[in-house]
ROPA-339514 format. One record per residue (C-alpha): residue in one letter; x, y, z. Coordinates in steps of 0.05 Angstrom, whole numbers, padded with zeros to 5 digits, always signed. Layout:
// residues N
AXYZ/...
// end
This chain:
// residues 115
X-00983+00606+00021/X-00915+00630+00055/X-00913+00571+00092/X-00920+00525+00037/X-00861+00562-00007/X-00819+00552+00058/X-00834+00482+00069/X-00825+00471-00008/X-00760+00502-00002/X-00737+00465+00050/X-00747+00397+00020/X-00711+00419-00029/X-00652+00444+00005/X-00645+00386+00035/X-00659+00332-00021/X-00590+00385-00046/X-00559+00366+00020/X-00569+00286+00004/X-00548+00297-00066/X-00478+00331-00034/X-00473+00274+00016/X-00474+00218-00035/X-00425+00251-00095/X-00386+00277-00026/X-00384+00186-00006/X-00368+00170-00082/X-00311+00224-00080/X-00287+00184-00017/X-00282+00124-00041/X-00242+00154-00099/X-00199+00180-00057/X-00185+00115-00012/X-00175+00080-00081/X-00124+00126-00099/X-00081+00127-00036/X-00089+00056-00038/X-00065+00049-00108/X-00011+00102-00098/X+00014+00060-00041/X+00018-00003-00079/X+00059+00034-00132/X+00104+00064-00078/X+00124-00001-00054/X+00138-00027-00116/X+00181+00033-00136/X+00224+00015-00079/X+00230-00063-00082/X+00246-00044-00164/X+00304+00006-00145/X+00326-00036-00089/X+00334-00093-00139/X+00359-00049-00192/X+00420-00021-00141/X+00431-00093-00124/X+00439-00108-00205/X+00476-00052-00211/X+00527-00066-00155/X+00532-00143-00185/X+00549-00115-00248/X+00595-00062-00233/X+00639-00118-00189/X+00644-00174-00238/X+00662-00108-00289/X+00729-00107-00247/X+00736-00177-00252/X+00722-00185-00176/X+00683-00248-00157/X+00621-00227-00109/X+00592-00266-00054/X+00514-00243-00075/X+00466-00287-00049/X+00395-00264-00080/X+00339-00286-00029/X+00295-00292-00099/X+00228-00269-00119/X+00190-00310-00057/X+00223-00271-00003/X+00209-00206-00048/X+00135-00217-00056/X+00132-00232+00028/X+00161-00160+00035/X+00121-00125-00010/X+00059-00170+00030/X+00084-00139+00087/X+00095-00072+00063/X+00029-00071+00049/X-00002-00083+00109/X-00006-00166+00121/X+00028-00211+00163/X+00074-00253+00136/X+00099-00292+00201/X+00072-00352+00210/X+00038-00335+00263/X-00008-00298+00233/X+00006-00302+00162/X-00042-00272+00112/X-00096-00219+00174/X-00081-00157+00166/X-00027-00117+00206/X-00075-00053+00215/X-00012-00004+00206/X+00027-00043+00271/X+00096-00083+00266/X+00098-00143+00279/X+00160-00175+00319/X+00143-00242+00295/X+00143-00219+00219/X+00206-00177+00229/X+00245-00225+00262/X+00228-00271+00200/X+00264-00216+00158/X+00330-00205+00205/X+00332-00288+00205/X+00339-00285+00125/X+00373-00229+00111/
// end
């Protein structure tokens, strides 16, 4: 009859174990989404400040009655940094597979050419 308890709770420890494994893989995948999504706001924070300086330094110069040579790239180059920033390639290339955390001299020398 000891043997039976013991094998009883065994099974049971380990149907515990499974239980762990699965809420552990759901708590994962939580996670990734998070640091995923936490990235994707990161990256916006900075093209939004970087813009906002940019506004700021326009403003602030034509405030003085200076004329300022900006030349704003536009929203297209934007959205290929922030593709880029986020992990794709934006050269041509290999425009669109992902960069799997590598640079890319092809994609970066596409920046230096229009900046």
């Amino acid at each position: 009859m000891k043997d039976r308890n013991f094998l009883d709770s065994i099974m049971e420890f380990e149907q515990q174990l499974e239980t762990l494994q699965q809420e552990f893989n759901e708590i994962k995948k939580y996670v990734a989404h998070m640091v995923e999504e936490h990235q994707s706001l990161q990256t916006e924070n900075f093209h939004l400040r970087r813009r906002l300086e940019e506004l700021t330094k326009e403003v602030e110069t034509s405030e003085n009655g200076e004329k300022k040579s900006y030349v704003d790239i536009g929203e297209g180059y934007d959205n290929l940094a922030r593709l880029y920033h986020e992990g794709f390639h934006v050269c041509n290339v290999h425009f669109g597979s992902s960069r799997k955390g590598e640079d890319c001299l092809f994609c970066l020398s596409f920046f230096n050419k229009n900046a």
